[in-house]
C-alpha angles and dihedrals in degrees: 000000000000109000127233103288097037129078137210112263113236103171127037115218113215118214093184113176103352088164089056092044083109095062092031096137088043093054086042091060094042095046093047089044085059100046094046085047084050092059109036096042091056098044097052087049085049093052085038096062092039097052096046136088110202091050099065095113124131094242090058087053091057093047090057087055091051087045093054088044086063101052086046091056101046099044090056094060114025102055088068088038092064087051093058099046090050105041091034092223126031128187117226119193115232101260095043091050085051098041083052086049093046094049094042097052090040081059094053097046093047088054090045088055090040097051093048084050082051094063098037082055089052098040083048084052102042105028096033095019085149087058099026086102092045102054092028099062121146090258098061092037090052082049093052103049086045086055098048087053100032092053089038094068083034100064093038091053082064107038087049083063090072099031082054091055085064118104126217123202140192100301105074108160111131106197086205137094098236139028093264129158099265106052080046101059094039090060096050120106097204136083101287102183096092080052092053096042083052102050080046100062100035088059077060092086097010102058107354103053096043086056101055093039085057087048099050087041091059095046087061089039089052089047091054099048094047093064094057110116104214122065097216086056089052090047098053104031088059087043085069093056099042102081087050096053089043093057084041096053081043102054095036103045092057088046096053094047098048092046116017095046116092113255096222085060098061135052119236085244084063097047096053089045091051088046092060101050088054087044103040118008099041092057095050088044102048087065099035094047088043086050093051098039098044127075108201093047083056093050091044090050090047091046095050093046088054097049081049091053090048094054087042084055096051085051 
């Protein structure tokens, strides 16, 4: 409980980028661009794969997942990011501050599970491919993208219920952009460490090990590929699974270094740098880097955009 000259906080206020107050406009219309880029970027790779035929592969499902996961992520932070740039400090009450740390976190966790489906799709093509159809029917893919979401608001149901047991007095100043787990903990007057083991031990399943499940797949992806005799086959086979580890090294090495990294380590400066590039570069990279690595989502673009130009013609 607060003591008697404190209060309980009941609004956050957000101080976002006061270094950057001078370019302030400049920073707004980057940061909107993106996000409309963001948006717009993921939800035409998302209609892309749905209204096309040849891209009705497993690994495409899951990449609109990721894709919607994106949008998810972004639109939960952003939004109150503009403000503060804007407006150069924005108040947040309490449960809106907790509900945009919840989401946020629930984002994170469902890309960290997608991205570890992602490899186990791509060690079943390369390592099975005779039963790859077999095992990666719509039904358990279906199963697999419910379970990376589901477990995703699961684990952070239960993780909010310490992070609810934290009291906040009096001072109530985030120097942050968004409502994360960090700002949040500095600015807690209570006994944290329960809070930290318990993050500790839920990244466990939720990062870690992902991480390691994506790391042990590719060693047996890289194996196999390695006895193939021909070196087109290997070429081409390894091509299929280079946009993917690219989107993997990207995620994970701005997560790792927002979260694993120890804070003392690192400036807050740092840390917001390194947070937007996990909020706002890495969602308009995943589709871009999947459109110019894969093949098959290049012939389907230029064959869209050739159907477009005909219509364009007639009329």
């Amino acid at each position: 409980m607060c003591n008697e000259n404190q209060t309980d906080v009941k609004e956050f206020l957000l101080l976002g980028f006061p270094s950057l107050y001078n370019i302030k406009y400049y920073l707004f219309s980057l940061v909107l661009f993106l996000y409309i880029s963001i948006i717009n970027v993921n939800v035409l790779f998302i209609i892309l794969v749905k209204i096309s035929a040849q891209l009705k592969l497993p690994m495409y499902f899951f990449l609109q997942n990721l894709a919607l996961a994106d949008i998810f992520l972004t639109t939960n932070v952003i939004p109150k990011m503009l403000q503060i740039v804007f407006w150069d400090v924005v108040s947040i009450p309490f449960f809106e501050c907790m509900a945009q740390f919840y989401f946020h976190s629930v984002a994170g966790i469902v890309e960290c599970f997608l991205l570890s489906v992602m490899s186990y799709d791509r060690y079943l093509a390369i390592c099975f491919p005779l039963h790859y159809f077999v095992i990666m029917d719509f039904k358990f893919q279906l199963q697999l993208a419910i379970c990376s979401w589901f477990l995703a608001f699961l684990v952070m149901i239960f993780e909010m219920f310490f992070i609810w047991d934290l009291q906040f007095c009096g001072f109530n100043t985030i120097d942050f952009f968004f409502c994360d787990f960090a700002p949040l903990l500095e600015l807690s007057s209570s006994d944290i460490t329960t809070v930290v083991l318990e993050d500790f031990i839920f990244s466990i399943p939720v990062i870690i090990s992902p991480f390691i499940f994506i790391i042990v797949t590719y060693v047996f992806i890289i194996i196999t590929i390695l006895k193939m005799a021909s070196l087109s086959g290997r070429t081409k086979t390894f091509s299929t699974c280079s946009s993917h580890l690219s989107i993997v090294c990207t995620y994970y090495g701005t997560l790792i270094a927002v979260y694993v990294v120890p804070s003392e380590e690192k400036t807050f400066s740092m840390n917001k740098i390194f947070s937007l590039l996990y909020t706002v570069v890495t969602p308009l990279l995943n589709p871009i880097i999947y459109s110019l690595k894969n093949q098959e989502i290049r012939k389907t673009i230029r064959k869209r955009l050739n159907q477009l130009r005909q219509i364009l013609r007639n009329d």
